[in-house]
C-alpha positions in Angstrom: 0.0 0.0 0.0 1.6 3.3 -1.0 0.0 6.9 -1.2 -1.8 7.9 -3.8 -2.2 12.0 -4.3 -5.7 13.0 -5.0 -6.4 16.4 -6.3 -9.5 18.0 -4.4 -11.6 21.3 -4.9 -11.7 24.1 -3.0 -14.3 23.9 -0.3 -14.9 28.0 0.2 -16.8 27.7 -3.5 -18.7 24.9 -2.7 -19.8 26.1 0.5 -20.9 29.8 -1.0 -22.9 28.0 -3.8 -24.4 25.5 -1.6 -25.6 28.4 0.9 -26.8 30.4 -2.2 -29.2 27.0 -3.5 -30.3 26.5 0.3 -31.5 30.6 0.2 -33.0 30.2 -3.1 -34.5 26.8 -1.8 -36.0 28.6 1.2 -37.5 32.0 -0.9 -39.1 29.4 -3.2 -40.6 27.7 0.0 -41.6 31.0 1.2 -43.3 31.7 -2.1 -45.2 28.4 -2.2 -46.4 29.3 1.5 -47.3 33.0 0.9 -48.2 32.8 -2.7 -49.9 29.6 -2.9 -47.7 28.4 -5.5 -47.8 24.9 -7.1 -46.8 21.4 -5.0 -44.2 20.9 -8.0 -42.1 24.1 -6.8 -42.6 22.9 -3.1 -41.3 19.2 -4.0 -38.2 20.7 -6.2 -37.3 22.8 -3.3 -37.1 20.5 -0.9 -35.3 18.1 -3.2 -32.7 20.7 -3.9 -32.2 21.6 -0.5 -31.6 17.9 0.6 -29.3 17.6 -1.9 -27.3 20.8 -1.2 -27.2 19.6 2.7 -25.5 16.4 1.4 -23.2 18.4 -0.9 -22.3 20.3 2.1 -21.0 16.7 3.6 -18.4 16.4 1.4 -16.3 19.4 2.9 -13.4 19.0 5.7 -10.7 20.9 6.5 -6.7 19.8 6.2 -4.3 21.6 8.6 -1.0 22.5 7.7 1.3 19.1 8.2 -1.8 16.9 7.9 -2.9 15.0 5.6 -6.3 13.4 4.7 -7.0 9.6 3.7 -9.6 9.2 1.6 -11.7 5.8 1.1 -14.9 5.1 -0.6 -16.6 1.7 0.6 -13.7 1.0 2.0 -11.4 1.2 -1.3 -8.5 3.1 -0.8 -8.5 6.5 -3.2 -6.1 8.7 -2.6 -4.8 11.1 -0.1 -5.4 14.8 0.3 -2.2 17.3 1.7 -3.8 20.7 0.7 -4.3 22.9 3.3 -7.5 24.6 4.0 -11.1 23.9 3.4 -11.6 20.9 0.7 -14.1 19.3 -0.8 -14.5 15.6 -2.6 -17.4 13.4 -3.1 -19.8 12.9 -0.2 -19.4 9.2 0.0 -15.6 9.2 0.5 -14.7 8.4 4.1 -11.9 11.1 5.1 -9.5 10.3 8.1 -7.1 12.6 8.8 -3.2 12.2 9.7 -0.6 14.6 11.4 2.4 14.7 9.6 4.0 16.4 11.9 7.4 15.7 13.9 7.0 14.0 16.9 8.6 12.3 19.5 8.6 10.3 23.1 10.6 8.8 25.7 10.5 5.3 26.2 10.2 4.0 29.3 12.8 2.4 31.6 13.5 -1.0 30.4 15.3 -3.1 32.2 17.5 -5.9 29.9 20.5 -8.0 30.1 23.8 -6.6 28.0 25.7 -9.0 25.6 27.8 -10.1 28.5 24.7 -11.2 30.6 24.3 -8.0 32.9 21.6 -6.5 34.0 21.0 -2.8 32.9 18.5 -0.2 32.7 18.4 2.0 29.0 16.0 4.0 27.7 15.7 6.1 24.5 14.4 9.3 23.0 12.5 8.9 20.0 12.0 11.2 16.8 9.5 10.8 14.4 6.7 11.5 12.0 4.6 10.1 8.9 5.9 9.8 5.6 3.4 7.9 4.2 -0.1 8.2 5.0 -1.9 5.3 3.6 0.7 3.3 4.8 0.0 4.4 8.3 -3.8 3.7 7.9 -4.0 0.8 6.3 -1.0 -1.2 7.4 -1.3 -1.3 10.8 -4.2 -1.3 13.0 -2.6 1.9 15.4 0.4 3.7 14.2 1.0 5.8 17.0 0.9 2.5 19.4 2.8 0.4 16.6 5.8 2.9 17.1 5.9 2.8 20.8 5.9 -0.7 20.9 8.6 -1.6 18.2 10.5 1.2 19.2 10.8 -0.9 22.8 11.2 -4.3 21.1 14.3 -2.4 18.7 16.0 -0.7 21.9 15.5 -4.1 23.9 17.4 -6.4 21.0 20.4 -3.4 20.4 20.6 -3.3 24.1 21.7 -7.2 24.0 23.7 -7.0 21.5 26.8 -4.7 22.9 28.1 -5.0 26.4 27.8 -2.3 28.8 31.8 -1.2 28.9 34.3 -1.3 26.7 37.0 -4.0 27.4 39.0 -4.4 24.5 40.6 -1.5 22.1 38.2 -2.3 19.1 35.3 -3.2 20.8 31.5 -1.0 20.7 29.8 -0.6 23.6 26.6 1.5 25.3 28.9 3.5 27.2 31.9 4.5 24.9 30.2 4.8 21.7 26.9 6.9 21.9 27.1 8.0 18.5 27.4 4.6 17.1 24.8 3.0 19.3 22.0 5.7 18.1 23.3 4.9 14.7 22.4 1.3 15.0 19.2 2.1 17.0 18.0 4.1 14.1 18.7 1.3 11.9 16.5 -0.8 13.7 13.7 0.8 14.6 13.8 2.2 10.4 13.4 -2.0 9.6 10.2 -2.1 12.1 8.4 1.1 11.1 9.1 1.1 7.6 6.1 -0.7 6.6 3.7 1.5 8.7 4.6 4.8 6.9 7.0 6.0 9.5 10.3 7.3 9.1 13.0 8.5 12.4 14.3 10.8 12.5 16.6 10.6 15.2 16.7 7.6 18.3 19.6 8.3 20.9 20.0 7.0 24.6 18.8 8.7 27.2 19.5 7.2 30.1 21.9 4.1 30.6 23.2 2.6 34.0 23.5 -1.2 35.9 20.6 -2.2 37.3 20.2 -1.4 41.0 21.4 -4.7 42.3 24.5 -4.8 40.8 25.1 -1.4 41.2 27.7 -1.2 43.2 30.0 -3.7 42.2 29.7 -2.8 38.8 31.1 0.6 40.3 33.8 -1.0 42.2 34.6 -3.1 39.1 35.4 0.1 37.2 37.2 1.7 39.8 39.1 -0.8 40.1 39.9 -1.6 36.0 40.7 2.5 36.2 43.3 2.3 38.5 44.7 -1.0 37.0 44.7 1.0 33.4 46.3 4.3 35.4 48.7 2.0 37.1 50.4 1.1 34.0 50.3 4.2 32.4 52.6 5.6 35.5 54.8 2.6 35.1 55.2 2.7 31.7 55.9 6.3 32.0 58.6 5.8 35.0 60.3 3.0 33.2 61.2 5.5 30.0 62.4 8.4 32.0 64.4 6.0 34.4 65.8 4.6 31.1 66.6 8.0 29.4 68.5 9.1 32.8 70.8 6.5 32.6 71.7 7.0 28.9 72.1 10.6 29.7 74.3 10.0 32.3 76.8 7.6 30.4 76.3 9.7 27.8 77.3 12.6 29.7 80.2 10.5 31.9 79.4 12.9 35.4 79.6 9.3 36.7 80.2 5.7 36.5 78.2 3.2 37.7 78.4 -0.5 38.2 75.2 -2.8 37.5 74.6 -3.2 41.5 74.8 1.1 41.7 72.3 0.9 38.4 70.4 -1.7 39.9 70.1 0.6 43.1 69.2 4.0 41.6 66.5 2.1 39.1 65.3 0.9 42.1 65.1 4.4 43.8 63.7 5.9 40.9 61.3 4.2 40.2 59.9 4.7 44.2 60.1 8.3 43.6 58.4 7.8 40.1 55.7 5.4 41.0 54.4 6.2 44.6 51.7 7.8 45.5 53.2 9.5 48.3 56.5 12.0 48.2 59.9 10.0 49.3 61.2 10.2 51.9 65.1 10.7 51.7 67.4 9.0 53.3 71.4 9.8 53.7 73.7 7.5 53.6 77.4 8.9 55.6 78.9 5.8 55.2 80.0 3.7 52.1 77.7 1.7 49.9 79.6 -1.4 50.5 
């Protein structure tokens, strides 16, 4: 089912012609009354104005950004986007449609990650009708066809990424928003396609470990970030320990034996790698 455009007429002609029968309708009733004219005037009056009444049904009006389906005996016609009043055959059935932008917050939904974890995510959704008939005829409700698939799409992305990253190449919720809307948009585009419905735009809104696993999940990450910060500082120590002793054999200020090199690596990398300032300690005697 795709939209078919329908032209329609304007409705402000229609109505001024149908209100100038129904006044000439009722001055020929009023002569028929006062003038005792003939039964055939009264009869063609009365015809005319029933049939200017159901003239008049065929008008409706189309707001700006809305559309109107049109179906006769329930055959899809075609569908009306001209503003203002309109007018089409009496018989048609006209339902209208907003095509305009819209959106919604899913609710809290509570899932388990790739790596079996439970999380909470929910989503903000934008999005409006592209193709009216589509909307009408496909599905029963659109509006409550795109809350409902936009759940189901957010709860099968939401499986398919862990929550944190643990490896270099690796997507996840957390460290790739941008991505993850990406992908959610790509879903939820395969589900509403069919009923008319294009998104817009579909990002994450709110995203954390479910309440029971809260906390670990916390200490978990602390922990991974002082494990990753650790190395970073060791890393760091072991270059500059290793320049300083190129630069001083470079420099010949001093030579050193492998136990003195052993020794001073060794002090370096305490001054390098604590958390705390050293503490210095003089030695007035000999190393030996």
């Amino acid at each position: 089912m795709k939209e078919n455009p329908i032209r329609s007429l304007s409705g402000i002609p229609v109505l001024l012609a149908m209100l100038a029968v129904l006044v000439a309708c009722a001055y020929a009733f009023f002569l028929v009354v006062t003038a005792g004219g003939g039964v055939a005037l009264l009869v063609g009056a009365i015809i005319v104005a029933a049939l200017a009444v159901f003239t008049l049904v065929g008008l409706y009006m189309v707001e700006p950004n809305q559309s109107a389906v049109l179906s006769l005996f329930g055959k899809y016609v075609g569908t009306v986007q001209e503003n203002g009043l309109r007018w089409n055959n009496p018989f048609f059935t006209k339902r209208k449609v907003s095509l305009r932008i819209r959106n919604f917050e899913s609710g809290r939904l509570k899932v388990n990650e790739l790596e079996g974890s439970p999380i909470e995510i929910a989503a903000v959704i934008v999005w409006k009708v592209v193709d009216s008939a589509e909307a009408v005829f496909n599905v029963d409700d659109y509006e409550s066809f795109v809350h409902i698939q936009s759940e189901a799409a957010l709860r099968a992305m939401a499986t398919s990424y862990p929550y944190d990253q643990h490896e270099d190449d690796q997507m996840s919720l957390r460290s790739h928003p941008v991505a993850i809307s990406d992908e959610l948009k790509r879903h939820l585009d395969e589900r509403l396609a069919s009923a008319g419905v294009e998104v817009l735009e579909a990002k994450i809104s709110h995203l954390a470990y479910a309440p029971e696993i809260a906390q670990a999940m916390l200490q978990r990450q602390q922990a991974n970030a002082v494990v990753a910060a650790r190395a970073r500082i060791v890393a760091g120590a072991c270059g500059m320990v290793e320049m300083a002793l190129e630069e001083l054999q470079k420099s010949g200020v001093v030579e050193l034996d492998e136990e003195r090199k052993a020794t001073m690596v060794s002090n370096l990398l305490v001054v390098l790698c604590g958390d705390r300032a050293a503490q210095p300690v003089l030695n007035t005697g000999s190393l030996y």
